[in-house]
C-alpha positions in Angstrom: 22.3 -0.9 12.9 20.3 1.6 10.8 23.3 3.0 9.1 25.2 -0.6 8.6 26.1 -0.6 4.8 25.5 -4.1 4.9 22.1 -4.2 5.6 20.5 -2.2 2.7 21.3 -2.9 -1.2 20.9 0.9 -2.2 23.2 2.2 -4.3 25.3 5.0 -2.1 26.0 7.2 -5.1 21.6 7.9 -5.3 19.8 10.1 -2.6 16.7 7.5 -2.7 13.8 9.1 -1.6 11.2 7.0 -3.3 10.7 4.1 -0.7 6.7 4.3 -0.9 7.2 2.8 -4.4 9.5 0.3 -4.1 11.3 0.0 -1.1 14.7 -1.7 -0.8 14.5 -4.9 0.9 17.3 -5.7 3.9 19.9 -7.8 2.8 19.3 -10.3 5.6 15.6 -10.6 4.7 16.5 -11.6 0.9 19.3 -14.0 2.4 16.2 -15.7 4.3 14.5 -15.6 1.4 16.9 -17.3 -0.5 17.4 -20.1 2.1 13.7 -20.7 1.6 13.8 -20.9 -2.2 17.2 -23.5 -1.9 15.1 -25.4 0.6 12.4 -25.8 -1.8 14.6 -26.8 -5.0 16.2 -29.2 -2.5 13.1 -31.4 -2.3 10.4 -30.0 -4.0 7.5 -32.6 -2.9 8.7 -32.3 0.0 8.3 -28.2 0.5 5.1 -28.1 -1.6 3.3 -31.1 -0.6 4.3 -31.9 2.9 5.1 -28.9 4.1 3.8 -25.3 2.6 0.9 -25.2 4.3 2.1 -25.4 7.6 4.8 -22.9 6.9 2.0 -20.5 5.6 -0.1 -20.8 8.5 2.8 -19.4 10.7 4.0 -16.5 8.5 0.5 -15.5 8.8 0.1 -16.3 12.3 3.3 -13.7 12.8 1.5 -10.5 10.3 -1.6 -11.2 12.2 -0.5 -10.1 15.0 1.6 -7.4 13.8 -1.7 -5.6 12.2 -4.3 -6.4 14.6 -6.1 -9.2 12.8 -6.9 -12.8 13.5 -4.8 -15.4 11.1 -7.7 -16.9 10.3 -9.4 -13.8 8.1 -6.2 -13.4 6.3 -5.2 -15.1 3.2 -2.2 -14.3 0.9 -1.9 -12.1 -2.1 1.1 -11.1 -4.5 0.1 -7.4 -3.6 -3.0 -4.9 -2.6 -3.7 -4.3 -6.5 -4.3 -8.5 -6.4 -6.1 -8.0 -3.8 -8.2 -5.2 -5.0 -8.9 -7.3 -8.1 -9.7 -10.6 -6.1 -12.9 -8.8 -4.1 -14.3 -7.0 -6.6 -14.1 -10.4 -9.2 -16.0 -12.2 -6.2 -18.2 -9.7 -5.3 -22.4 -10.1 -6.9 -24.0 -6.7 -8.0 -26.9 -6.0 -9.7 -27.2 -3.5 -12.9 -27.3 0.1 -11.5 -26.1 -0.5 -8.2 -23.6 1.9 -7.3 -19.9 1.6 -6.0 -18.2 5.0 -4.3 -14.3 5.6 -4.8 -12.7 8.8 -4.0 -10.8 10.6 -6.9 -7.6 9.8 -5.6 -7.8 6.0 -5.6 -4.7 4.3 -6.9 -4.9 4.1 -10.7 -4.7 0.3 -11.1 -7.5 -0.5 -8.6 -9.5 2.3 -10.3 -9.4 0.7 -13.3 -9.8 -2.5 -11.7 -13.3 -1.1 -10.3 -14.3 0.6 -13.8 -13.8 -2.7 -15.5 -16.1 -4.7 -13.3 -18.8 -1.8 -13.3 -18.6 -1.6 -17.5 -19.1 -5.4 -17.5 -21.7 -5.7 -14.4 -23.3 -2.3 -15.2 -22.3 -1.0 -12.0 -22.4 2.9 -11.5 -19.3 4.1 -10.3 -19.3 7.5 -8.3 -16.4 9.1 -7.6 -15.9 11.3 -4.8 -13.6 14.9 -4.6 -10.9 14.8 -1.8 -9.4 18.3 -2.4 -5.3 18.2 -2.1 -4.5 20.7 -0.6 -7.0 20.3 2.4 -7.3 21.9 6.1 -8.8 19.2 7.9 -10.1 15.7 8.0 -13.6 16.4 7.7 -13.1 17.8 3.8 -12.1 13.9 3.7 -15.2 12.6 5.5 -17.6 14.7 4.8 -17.7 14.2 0.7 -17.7 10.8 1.2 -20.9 10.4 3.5 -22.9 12.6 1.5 -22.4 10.1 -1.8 -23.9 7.4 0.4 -27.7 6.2 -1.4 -30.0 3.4 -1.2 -28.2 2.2 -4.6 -24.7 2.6 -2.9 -23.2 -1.2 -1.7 -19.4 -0.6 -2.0 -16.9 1.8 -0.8 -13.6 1.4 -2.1 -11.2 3.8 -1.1 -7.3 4.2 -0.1 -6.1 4.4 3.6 -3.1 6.2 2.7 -3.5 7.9 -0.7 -0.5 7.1 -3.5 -0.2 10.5 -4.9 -0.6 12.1 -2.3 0.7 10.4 0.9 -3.0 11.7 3.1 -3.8 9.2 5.8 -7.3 8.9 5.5 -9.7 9.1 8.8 -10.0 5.3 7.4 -11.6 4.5 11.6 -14.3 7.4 11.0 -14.9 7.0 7.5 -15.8 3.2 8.1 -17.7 3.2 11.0 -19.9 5.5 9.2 -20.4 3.6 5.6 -20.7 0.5 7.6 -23.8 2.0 9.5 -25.2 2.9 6.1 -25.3 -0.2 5.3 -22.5 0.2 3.0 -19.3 -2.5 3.0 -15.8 -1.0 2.6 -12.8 -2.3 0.4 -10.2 -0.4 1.8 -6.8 -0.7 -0.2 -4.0 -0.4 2.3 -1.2 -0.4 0.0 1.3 1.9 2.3 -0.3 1.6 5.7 1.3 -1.9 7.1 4.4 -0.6 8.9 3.9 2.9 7.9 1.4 3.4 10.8 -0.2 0.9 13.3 -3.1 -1.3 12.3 -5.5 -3.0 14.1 -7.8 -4.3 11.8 -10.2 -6.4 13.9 -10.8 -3.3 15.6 -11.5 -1.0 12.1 -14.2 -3.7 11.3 -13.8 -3.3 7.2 -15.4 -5.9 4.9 -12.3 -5.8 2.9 -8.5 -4.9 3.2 -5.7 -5.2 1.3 -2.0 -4.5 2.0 1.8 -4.6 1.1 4.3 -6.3 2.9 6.8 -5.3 0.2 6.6 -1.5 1.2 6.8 -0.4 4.7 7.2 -3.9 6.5 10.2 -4.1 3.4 9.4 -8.3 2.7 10.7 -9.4 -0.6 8.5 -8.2 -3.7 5.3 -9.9 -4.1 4.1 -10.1 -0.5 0.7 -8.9 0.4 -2.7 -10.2 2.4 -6.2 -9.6 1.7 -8.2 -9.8 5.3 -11.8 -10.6 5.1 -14.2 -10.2 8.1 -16.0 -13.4 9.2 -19.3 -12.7 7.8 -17.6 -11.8 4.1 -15.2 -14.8 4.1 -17.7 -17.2 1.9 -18.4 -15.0 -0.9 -14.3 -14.3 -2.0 -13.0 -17.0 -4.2 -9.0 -16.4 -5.5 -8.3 -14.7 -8.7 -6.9 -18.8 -10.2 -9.2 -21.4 -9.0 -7.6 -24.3 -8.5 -7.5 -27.5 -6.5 -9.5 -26.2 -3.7 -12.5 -25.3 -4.9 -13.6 -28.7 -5.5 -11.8 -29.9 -2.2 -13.8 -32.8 0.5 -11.4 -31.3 3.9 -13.2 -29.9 6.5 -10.4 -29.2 8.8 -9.9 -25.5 8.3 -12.3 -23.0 6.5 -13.0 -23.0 2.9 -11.2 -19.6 1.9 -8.2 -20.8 3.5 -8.3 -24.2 1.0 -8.6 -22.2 -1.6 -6.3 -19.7 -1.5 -3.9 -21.4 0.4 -2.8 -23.2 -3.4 -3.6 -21.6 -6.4 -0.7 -23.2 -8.7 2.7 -23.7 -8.6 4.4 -20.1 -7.8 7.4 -19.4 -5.4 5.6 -18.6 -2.3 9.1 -17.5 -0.5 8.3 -14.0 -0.4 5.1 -14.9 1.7 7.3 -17.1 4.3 9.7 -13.9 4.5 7.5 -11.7 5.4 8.1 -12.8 9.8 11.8 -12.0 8.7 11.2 -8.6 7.5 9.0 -8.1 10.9 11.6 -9.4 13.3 14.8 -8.0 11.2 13.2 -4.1 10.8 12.2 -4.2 14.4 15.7 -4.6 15.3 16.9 -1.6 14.0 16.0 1.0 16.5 15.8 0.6 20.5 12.0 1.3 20.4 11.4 -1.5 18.2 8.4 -0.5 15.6 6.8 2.1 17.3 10.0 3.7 17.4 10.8 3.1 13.7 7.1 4.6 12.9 7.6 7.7 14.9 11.1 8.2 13.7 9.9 7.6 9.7 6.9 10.0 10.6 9.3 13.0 12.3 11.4 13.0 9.2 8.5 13.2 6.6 7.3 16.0 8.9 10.8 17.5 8.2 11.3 17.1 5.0 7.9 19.0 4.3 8.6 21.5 5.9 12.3 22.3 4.3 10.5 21.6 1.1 8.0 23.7 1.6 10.3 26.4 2.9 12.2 26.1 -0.8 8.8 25.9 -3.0 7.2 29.1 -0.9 3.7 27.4 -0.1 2.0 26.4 2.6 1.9 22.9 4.1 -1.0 21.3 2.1 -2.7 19.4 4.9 -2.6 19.0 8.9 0.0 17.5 10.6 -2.3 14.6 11.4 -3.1 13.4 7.8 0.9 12.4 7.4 3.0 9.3 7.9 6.5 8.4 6.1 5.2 10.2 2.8 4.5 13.7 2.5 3.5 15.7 -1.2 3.4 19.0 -1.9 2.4 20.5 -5.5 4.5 22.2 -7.7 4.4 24.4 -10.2 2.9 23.3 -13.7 4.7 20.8 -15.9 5.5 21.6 -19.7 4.0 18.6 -21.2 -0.2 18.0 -21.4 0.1 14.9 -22.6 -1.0 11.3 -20.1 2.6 9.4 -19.0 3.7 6.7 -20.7 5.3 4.6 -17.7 2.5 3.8 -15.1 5.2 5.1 -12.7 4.9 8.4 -13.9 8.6 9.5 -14.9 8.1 13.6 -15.4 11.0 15.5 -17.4 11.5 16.9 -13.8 12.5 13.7 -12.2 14.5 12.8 -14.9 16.8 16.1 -14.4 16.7 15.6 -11.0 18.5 11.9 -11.3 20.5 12.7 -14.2 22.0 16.1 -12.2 21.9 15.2 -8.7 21.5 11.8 -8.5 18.3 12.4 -6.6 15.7 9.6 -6.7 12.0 10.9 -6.6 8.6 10.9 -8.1 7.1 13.7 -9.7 3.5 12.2 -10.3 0.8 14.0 -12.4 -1.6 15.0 -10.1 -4.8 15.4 -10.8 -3.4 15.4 -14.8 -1.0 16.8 -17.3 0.6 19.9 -16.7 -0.9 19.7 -13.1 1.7 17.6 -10.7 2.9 17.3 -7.4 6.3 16.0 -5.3 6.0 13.2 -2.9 8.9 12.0 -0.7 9.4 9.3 1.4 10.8 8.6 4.7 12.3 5.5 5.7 15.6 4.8 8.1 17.8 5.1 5.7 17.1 8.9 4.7 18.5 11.5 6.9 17.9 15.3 6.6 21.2 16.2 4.6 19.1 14.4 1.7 15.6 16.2 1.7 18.7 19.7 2.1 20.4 18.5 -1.1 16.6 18.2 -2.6 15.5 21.3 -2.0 18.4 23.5 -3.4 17.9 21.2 -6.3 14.6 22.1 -6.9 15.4 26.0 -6.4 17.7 25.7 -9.1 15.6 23.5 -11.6 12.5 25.7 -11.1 14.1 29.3 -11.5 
């Protein structure tokens, strides 16, 4: 079912190795979609008024369970930068309290944190994670020793963007959170890129994507909040609920549950996505994880093989997305897509009809590859990849 030409949009003609930043979204899950959105024009009081909220409380009932979380500590977002955003806007400091993020934080929730801190005067502190790295504890270790008595915010990545590292995220908060330090974690790639259970992790904050590895429609994420943070976090657009009498079902819940008018269909697709990409191997998700994981393994290691280095970090820091650096870039200068676009990718598309980022890492000339796994990619592609990239770097 896997291979069914039917079931993915991708173009056939493009090697597409770039799923971590926008996967393609099953054509039966965008079908669904659509049959939500036709619903909805068909009787719009009807959808909105009558009938959203209960339809919400089941898609979420459906990604609780698939991460490990209770339905009732999750609310909506369009995605884990919104989500990033919506804690940090809610959140009270005091001038020169201090907020730790590691150096490899996503760029937009970076500056999401640096524009709070300038406002708030906030000291942000940001933490070396070396890439390459031997083991977890060059991770950890930088991290606990940032920890002070100022220090009341961690945010950091789960599963790093540039550099596809799975962070020790079960370690790393059980540590802060002894400290007395809350955690934002931003879990962009980690919901159906590895298992979650996030009751269990016990993280003030997290954020994730449904649009990635779960592949909903574009524009699906959650925010969780633990019990004892719920109160505090109001939505990015305030709107009918924070002046609302019910007392049926908790206050964040009101509130986020309507924040204007918006097409909430990619939120009600995201059970779809679920069900549809758990059909497509015998082993169901943990199958589909382990699979993703064994090629990105793979693919590192023929990659490697063509760039003559060493794998830049264990075996146990990798999921569906694996990076390696390469050499220096011609151009100095800062990108001027926020989705990177290096004269190397371009060639690499324009030649071989090979999708996949070439990110400046940790800046101009510096750079490294990352490439993604998903069920569509097969070895033949990561092959074609690496004979490309003998010839383009000779």
């Amino acid at each position: 079912m896997s291979d069914r030409p039917d079931f993915w949009l991708l173009d056939p003609s493009i090697a597409f190795l770039n799923h971590g930043s926008f996967g393609s979204c099953p054509r039966p899950v965008l079908e669904f979609q659509q049959e939500i959105r036709q619903r909805m024009e068909r009787q719009p009081i009807q959808f909105f008024v009558r009938d959203l909220e209960a339809l919400l409380d089941e898609a979420r009932e459906a990604l609780a369970r698939f991460i490990g979380a209770h339905s009732d500590n999750l609310v909506f977002v369009p995605n884990a930068t919104a989500g990033v955003n919506t804690v940090l806007r809610s959140l009270e400091f005091e001038r020169g309290d201090q907020v730790l993020v590691t150096d490899q934080e996503y760029n937009a929730c970076r500056n999401a944190l640096d524009v709070m801190a300038e406002r708030r005067g906030v000291e942000v502190v940001a933490i070396n994670i070396p890439f390459p790295l031997a083991n977890e504890a060059q991770a950890i270790d930088p991290i606990l020793s940032a920890v002070t008595p100022r220090t009341r915010l961690l945010l950091i990545d789960h599963i790093t963007s540039q550099t596809g590292l799975i962070l020790p995220m079960e370690k790393i908060v059980s540590e802060v959170e002894q400290r007395g330090v809350d955690t934002l974690v931003d879990g962009a790639h980690a919901p159906g890129m590895i298992p979650l259970h996030l009751e269990q992790l016990g993280a003030a904050y997290y954020t994730g994507n449904c649009h990635k590895w779960i592949c909903a429609p574009k524009g699906a994420g959650f925010l969780y909040l633990r019990p004892d943070r719920q109160k505090n976090i109001r939505p990015l657009s305030i709107s009918h609920g924070a002046n609302s009498q019910r007392t049926d079902r908790a206050r964040h819940l009101i509130e986020f549950g309507w924040t204007g008018t918006s097409d909430p269909s990619a939120y009600l697709s995201v059970p779809e996505a679920i069900r549809q990409m758990g059909r497509l191997l015998p082993g169901g998700w943990a199958a589909l994880i382990q699979r993703n994981r064994a090629l990105a393994l793979e693919a590192r290691e023929i990659l490697c093989a063509a760039l003559r280095i060493a794998p830049p970090c264990p075996e146990s820091m990798i999921g569906a997305l694996a990076a390696m650096p390469l050499p220096d870039g011609e151009s100095t200068e800062p990108p001027k897509s926020p989705l990177y676009l290096d004269a190397l990718q371009e060639e690499l598309l324009g030649k071989y009809r090979i999708e996949v980022p070439v990110i400046p890492w940790p800046q101009p000339p510096r750079r490294v590859l990352r490439v993604s796994a998903q069920v569509y990619n097969s070895r033949e592609q990561y092959e074609m990849l690496a004979r490309a990239l003998t010839k383009l770097l000779r």
